[in-house]
C-alpha positions in Angstrom: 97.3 100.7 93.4 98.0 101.8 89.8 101.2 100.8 88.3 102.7 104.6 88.5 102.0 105.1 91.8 104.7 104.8 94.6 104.6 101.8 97.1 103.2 103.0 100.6 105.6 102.4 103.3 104.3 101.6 106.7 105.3 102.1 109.8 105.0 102.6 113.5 105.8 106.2 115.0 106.3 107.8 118.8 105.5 111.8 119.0 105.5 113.5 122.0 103.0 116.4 123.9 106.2 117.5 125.2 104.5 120.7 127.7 106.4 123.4 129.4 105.2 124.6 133.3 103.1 127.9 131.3 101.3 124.4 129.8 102.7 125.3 126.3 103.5 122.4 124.0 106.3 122.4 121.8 106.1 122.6 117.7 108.5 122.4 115.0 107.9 124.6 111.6 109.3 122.0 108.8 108.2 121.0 104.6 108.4 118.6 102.4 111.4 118.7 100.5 109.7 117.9 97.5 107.3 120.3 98.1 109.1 123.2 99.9 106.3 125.6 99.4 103.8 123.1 101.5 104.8 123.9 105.6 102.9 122.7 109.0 103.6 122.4 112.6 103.9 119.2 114.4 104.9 117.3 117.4 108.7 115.6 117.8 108.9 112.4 117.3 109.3 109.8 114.7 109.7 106.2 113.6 110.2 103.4 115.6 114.1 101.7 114.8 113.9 97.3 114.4 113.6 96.0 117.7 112.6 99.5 119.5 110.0 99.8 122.0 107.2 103.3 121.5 108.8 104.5 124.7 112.5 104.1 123.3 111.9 105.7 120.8 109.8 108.7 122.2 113.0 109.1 124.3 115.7 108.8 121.6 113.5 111.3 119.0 113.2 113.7 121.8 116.9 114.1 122.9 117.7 113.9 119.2 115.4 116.4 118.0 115.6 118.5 121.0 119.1 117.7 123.0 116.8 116.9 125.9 117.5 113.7 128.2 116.0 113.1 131.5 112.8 113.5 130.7 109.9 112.0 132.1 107.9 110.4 129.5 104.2 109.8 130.5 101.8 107.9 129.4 100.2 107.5 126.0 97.4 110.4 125.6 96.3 109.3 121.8 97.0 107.3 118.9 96.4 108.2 115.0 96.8 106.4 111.7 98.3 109.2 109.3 98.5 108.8 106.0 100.6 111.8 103.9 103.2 111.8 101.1 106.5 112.9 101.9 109.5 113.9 99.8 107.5 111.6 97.0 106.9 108.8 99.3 103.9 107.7 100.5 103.2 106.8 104.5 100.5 105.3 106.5 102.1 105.8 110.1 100.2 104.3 113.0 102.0 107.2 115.8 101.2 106.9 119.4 101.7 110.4 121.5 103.3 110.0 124.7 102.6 113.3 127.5 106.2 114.9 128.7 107.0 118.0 130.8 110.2 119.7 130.9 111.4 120.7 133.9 112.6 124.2 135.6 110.2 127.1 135.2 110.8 128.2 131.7 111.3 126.9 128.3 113.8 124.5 128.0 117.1 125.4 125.9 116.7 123.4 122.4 120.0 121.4 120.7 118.8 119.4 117.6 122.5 118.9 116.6 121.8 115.4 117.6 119.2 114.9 114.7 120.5 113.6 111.0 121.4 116.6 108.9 118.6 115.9 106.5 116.2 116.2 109.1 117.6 119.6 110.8 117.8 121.0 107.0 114.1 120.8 106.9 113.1 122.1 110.1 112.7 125.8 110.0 112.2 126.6 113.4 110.6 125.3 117.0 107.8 127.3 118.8 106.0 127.3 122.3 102.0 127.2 121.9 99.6 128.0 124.1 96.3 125.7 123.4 94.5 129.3 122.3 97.5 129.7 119.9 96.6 126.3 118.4 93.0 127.1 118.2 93.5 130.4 116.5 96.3 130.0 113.9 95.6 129.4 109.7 98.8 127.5 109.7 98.8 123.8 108.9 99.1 122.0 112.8 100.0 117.9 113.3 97.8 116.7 114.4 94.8 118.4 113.3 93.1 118.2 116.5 96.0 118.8 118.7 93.9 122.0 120.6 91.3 120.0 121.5 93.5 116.7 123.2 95.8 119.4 125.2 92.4 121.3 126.3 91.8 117.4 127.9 94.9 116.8 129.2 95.2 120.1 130.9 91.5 119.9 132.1 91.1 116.1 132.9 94.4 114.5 133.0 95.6 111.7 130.6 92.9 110.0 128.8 92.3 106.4 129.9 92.5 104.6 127.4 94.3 106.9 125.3 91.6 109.1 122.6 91.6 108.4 118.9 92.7 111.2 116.3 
């Protein structure tokens, strides 16, 4: 690493497939604040706190991020090393994705006044896709091969052992 370049920061992460009962999952629209311009799509979730379990933490991102409790997290589907630069950081983030479903027949109702106002600010909006939606859009989705694992896990069930982004 050259002198001028920023330290990476590692770190473990829990996302969630988080699927409705139309088998849409759920997106958020957000940037980099650094780089407003540069947008994508991507799971909820986020780092594990010291001493917190992938589970926990699945849980705690989701009701933050979301204002859902209750749910029924299910098993790891796929882990992923991603590495990206964010607000001028640098990140390699080993992430495990955990399968959920809401309940009720449509979408649930969204609250993410539970999540830190740094992290609402830079969320522009949260979407339903379909896995044809995914397959189909230019826009930048996280992770890149999100289509393809929810055309398994709607076709097969969870993977055993969980697949490799």
């Amino acid at each position: 690493m050259a002198a001028d370049e920023p330290a990476v920061r590692r770190r473990e992460a829990a996302r969630v497939l988080l699927l409705d009962a139309a088998d849409r999952v759920l997106l958020f629209h957000g940037f980099d604040p650094a780089e407003p311009a540069r947008t994508w799509w991507f799971t909820p979730g986020g780092g594990l706190e010291p001493g917190e379990d992938g589970r926990t933490a699945a849980l705690r991102e989701l009701a933050e991020e979301t204002g859902l409790t209750g749910v029924e997290l299910g098993p790891v589907v796929a882990v992923d090393l991603a590495e990206f630069c964010y607000d001028g950081e640098r990140y390699r983030q080993h992430q495990s994705f955990y399968l959920a479903r809401t309940t009720g027949a449509g979408p649930a109702e969204l609250d993410s006044s539970g999540s830190p106002a740094d992290e609402r600010a830079q969320l522009s909006e949260a979407r339903w896709w379909t896995t044809d939606q995914l397959r189909r859009t230019a826009e930048q989705v996280y992770p890149e091969r999100l289509a393809e694992l929810l055309d398994l896990v709607l076709s097969q069930g969870p993977p055993v052992p969980p697949v490799r982004l």
